[in-house]
N, C-alpha and C positions, 0 to 999 in steps of 0.2 A: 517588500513582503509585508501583508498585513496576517495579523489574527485572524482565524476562522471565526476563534469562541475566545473567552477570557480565561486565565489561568483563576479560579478560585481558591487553591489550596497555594498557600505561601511559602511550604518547603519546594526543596529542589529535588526532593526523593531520588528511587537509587539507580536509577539511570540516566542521575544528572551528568552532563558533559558526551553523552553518545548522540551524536548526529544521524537522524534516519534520512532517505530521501522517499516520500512514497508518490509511487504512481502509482494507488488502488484505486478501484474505482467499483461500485456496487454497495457489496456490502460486508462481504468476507475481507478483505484488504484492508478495508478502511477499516474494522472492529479490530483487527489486528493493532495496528499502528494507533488506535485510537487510546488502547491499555500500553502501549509504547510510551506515549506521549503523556497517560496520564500518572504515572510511573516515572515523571524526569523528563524523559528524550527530550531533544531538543526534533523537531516532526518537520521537514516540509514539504509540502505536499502541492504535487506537480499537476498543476489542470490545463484542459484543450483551451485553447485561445476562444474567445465567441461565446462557448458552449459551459465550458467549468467542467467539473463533476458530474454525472449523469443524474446523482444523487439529487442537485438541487433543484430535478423536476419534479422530484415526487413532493408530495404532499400540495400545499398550494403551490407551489413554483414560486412564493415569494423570497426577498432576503433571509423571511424570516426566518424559512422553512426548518420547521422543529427539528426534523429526522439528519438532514445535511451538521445543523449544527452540533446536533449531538455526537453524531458519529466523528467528525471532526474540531470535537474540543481537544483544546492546546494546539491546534497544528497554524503554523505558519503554510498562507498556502500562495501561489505565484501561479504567473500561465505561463507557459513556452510552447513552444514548435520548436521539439526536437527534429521534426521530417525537415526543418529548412537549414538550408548552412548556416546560419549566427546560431539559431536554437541551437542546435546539437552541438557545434563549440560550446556554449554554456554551458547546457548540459553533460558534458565532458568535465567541463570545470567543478560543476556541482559536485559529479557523481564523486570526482578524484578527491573532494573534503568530506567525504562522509562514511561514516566507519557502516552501514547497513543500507541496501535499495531492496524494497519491498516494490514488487507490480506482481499484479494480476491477470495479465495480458492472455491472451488463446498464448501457445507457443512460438507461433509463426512471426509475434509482432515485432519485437525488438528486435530478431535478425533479421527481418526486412527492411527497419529502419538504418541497419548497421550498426547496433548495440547492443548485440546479442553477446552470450554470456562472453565468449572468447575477448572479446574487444574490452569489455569494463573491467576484466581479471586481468588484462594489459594495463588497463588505468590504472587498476586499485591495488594486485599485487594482491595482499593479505585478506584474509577476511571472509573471500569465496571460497565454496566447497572446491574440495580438491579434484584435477583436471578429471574428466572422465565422469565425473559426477554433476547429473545434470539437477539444480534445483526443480523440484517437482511446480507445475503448473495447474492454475488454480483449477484448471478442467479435471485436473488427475486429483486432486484434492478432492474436492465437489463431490467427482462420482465415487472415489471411496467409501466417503461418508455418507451418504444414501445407500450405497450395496452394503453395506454394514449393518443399517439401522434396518432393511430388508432383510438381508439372513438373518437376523437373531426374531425375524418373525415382531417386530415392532413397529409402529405406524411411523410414517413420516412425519417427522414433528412440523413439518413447514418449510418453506422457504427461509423463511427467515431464521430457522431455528438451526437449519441445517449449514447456513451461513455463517453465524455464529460460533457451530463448532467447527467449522472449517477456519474462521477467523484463530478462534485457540489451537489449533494446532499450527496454522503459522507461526504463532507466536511464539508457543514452544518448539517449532526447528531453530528459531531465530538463538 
């Protein structure tokens, strides 16, 4: 596992010792876990083999890329392929040491991979909302927060804007 970005603050703040695992990817997900991380978490962050983070095409596409690094400062980040049998053993393994998994996925993804919710609340046991209760998906997230900023008769702040509040309210289910 390498760093994303460097820890600059040299406390361990106060969600030192909680393990996240994050599959986000965009940009709600990742700001989520990004105030996780900068907050203590220990953050790591799951990217596609080849490809990374979607994130690290934007801007220049270089390493250096401003926006990727920002959004994932403090995060430890790895690649795996959960779709292949070694990856998704590991990722099994991961999942089973960390007390929170953040992803962003449509809803479809993780039960098509066979990691949908019923199987990781096999692994993890504690931690997950209780059976019957599905965590809300960032689609249903997303269009809330647009239909909301629309009824009360207010402009869309943006993509980006609107992102961000979808990222704080992840963070406050968490």
């Amino acid at each position: 596992m390498s760093n994303s970005t460097e820890n600059h603050n040299n406390s361990p703040g106060p969600l030192a010792g909680l393990k996240i695992l994050d599959l986000t990817e965009h940009m709600a997900g990742p700001f989520c876990t990004m105030i996780l991380a900068d907050m203590g978490a220990e953050v790591i962050k799951l990217e596609r083999p080849g490809k990374g983070d979607s994130s690290r095409e934007m801007g220049d596409g270089s390493p250096r890329n401003a926006y990727f690094r920002y959004i994932n400062r403090n995060k430890k980040s790895i690649t795996l392929n959960y779709k292949h049998p070694a990856g998704r053993e590991l990722f099994l393994k991961l999942a089973e040491g960390m007390d929170i998994l953040v992803e962003n996925y449509r809803p479809t993804v993780m039960p098509r991979a066979e990691l949908g919710y019923a199987v990781l609340r096999e692994i993890t046991g504690e931690g997950l909302p209780p059976e019957g209760l599905d965590p809300l998906s960032y689609e249903q997230e997303q269009d809330g927060v647009v239909t909301t900023l629309v009824r009360r008769g207010e402009d869309v702040v943006g993509v980006s804007g609107s992102h961000d509040i979808v990222g704080l309210v992840g963070l406050i289910q968490i």
